[in-house]
C-alpha positions as CSV (number, residue, x, y, z in Angstrom):
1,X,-57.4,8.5,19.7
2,X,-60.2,8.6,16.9
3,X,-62.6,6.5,16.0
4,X,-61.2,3.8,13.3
5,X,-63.5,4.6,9.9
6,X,-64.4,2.0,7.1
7,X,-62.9,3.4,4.0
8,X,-62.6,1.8,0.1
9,X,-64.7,0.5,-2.6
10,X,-65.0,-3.0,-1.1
11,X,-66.1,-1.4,2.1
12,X,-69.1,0.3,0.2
13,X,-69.8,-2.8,-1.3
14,X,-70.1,-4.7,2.0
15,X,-72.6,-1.6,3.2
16,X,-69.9,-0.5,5.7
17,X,-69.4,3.0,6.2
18,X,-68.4,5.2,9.0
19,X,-67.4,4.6,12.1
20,X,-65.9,0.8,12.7
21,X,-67.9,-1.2,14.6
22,X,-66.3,-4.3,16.1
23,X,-68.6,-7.1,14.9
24,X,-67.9,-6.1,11.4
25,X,-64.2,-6.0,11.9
26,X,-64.4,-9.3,13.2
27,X,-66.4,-10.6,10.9
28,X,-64.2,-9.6,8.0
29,X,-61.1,-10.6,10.6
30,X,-62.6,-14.2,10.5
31,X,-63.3,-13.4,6.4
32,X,-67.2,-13.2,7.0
33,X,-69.7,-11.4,5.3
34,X,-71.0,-8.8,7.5
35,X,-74.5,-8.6,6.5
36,X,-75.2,-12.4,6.3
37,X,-72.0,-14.0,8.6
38,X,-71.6,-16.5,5.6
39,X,-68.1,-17.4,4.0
40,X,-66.9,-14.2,2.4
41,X,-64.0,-15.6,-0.1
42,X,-64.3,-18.3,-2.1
43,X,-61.2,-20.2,-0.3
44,X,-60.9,-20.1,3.2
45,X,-57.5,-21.6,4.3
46,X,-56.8,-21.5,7.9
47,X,-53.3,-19.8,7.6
48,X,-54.7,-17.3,5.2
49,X,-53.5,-13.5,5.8
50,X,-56.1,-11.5,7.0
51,X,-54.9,-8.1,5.6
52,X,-51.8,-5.8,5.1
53,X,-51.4,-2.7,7.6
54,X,-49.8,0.2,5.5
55,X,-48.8,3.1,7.5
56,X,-48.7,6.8,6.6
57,X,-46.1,9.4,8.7
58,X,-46.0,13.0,8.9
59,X,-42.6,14.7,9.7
60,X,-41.7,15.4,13.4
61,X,-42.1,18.9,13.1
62,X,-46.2,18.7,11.5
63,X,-46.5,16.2,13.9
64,X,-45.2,18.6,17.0
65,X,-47.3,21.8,15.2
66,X,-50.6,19.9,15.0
67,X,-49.5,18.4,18.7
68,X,-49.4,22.4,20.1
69,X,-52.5,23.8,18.1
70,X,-55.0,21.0,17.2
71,X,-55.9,22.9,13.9
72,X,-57.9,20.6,12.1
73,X,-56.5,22.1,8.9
74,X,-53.5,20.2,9.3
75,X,-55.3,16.8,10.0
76,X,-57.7,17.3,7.6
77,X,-54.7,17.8,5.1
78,X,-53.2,14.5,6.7
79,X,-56.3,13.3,6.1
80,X,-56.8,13.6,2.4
81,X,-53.3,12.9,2.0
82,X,-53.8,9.3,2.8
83,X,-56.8,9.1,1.5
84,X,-55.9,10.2,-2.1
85,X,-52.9,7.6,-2.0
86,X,-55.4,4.9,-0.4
87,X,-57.3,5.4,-3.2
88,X,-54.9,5.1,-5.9
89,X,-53.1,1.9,-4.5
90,X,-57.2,0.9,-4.7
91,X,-57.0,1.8,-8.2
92,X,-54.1,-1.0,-8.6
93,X,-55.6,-3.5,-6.4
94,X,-55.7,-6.9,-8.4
95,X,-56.4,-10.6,-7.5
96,X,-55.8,-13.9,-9.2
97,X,-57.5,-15.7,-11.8
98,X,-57.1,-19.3,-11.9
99,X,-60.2,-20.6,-13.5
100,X,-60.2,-22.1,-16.8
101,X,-56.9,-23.2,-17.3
102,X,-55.7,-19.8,-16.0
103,X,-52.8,-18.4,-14.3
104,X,-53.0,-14.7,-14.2
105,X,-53.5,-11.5,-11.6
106,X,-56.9,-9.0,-12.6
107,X,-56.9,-5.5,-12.0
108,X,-60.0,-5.1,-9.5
109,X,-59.9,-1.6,-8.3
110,X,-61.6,-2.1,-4.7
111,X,-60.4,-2.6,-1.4
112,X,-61.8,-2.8,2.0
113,X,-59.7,-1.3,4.8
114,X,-59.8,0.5,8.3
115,X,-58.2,3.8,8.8
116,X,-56.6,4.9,12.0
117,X,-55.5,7.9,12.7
118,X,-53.1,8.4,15.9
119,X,-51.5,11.3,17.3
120,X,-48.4,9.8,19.4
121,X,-46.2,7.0,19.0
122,X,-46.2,4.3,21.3
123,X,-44.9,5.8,24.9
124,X,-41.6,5.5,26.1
125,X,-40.9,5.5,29.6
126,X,-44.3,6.0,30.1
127,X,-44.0,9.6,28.1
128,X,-46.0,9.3,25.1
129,X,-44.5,11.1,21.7
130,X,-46.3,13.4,19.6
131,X,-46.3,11.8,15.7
132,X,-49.3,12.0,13.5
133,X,-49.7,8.8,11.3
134,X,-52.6,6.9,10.0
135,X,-52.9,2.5,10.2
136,X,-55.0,1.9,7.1
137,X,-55.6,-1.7,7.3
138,X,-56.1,-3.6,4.3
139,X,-58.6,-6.3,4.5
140,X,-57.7,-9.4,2.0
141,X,-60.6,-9.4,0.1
142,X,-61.4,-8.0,-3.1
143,X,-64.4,-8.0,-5.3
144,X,-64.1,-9.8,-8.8
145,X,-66.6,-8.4,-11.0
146,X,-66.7,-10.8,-13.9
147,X,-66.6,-13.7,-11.1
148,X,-69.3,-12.0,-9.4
149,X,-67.1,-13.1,-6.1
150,X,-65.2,-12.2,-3.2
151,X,-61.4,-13.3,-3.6
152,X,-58.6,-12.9,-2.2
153,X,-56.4,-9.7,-3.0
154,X,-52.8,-10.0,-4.9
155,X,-50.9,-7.2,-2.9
156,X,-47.5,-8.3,-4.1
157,X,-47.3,-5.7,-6.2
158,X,-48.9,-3.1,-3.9
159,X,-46.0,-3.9,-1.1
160,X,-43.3,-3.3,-4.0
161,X,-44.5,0.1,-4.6
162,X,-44.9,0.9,-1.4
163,X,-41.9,3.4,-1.7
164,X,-43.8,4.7,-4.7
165,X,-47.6,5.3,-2.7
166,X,-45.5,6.7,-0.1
167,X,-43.6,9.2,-2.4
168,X,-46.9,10.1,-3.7
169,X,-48.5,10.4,0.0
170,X,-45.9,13.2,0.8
171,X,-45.9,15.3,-2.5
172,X,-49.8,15.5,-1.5
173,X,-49.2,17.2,1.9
């Protein structure tokens, strides 16, 4: 429905911006670097989770009055909704630290992720629904700055506070 658009700290870092292409997606889908195509993270397991899709919903009657009128106030209010909360679930994101002797998470701060902003659900009987939400997909990847590495993201805590971002997401509409 739109274009998907590269969003995050980590994102900036990997020189992606705007629009998604798809050979950077898949690169980072197969944990790549997208300027070089070498290893991204340190590890590289072959069950490893890519990323974490969270998902952003307006209420049926926003999603209806944006569905009748297209006014791009309301989506650009959706808009900077999600990404304000993005941005502070960024602000948490942390990865592990095992060097050392270690056994610990780091706050890192960045994140790399896809937005996705859709204006129907998926269509029933062939009738598609209007409902205005946003896919912001979370690559797992995260810079460690002291490491000076790529790692892999600890979103444990992220997912538990999910009810928290989400709070958050609608006292900013």
């Amino acid at each position: 429905e739109l274009p998907g658009r590269w969003r995050g700290e980590g994102a900036r870092r990997l020189g992606l911006t705007g629009e998604i292409g798809r050979i950077d997606w898949e690169a980072l889908c197969e944990n790549r670097d997208p300027r070089t195509g070498r290893q991204l993270t340190l590890r590289h397991n072959s069950d490893r989770t890519v990323g974490y899709d969270f998902n952003f919903h307006v209420c049926k009657s926003l999603s209806l009055l944006y569905g009748m009128t297209r006014d791009e106030r309301l989506l650009d209010a959706f808009r900077d909704a999600v990404d304000g909360t993005m941005r502070d679930m960024e602000a948490e994101m942390q990865t592990r630290v095992r060097k050392k002797g270690k056994n610990e998470n780091k706050r890192t701060g960045n994140m790399t992720w896809g937005e996705f902003i859709h204006f129907t659900s998926r269509p029933v009987d062939g009738v598609p629904d209007p409902h205005l939400h946003a896919h912001c997909f979370v690559f797992n990847v995260t810079h460690d700055e002291d490491e000076q590495a790529w790692k892999a993201g600890q979103f444990r805590d992220l997912k538990r506070d999910a009810p928290y971002f989400e709070a958050v997401f609608h006292s900013r509409l």
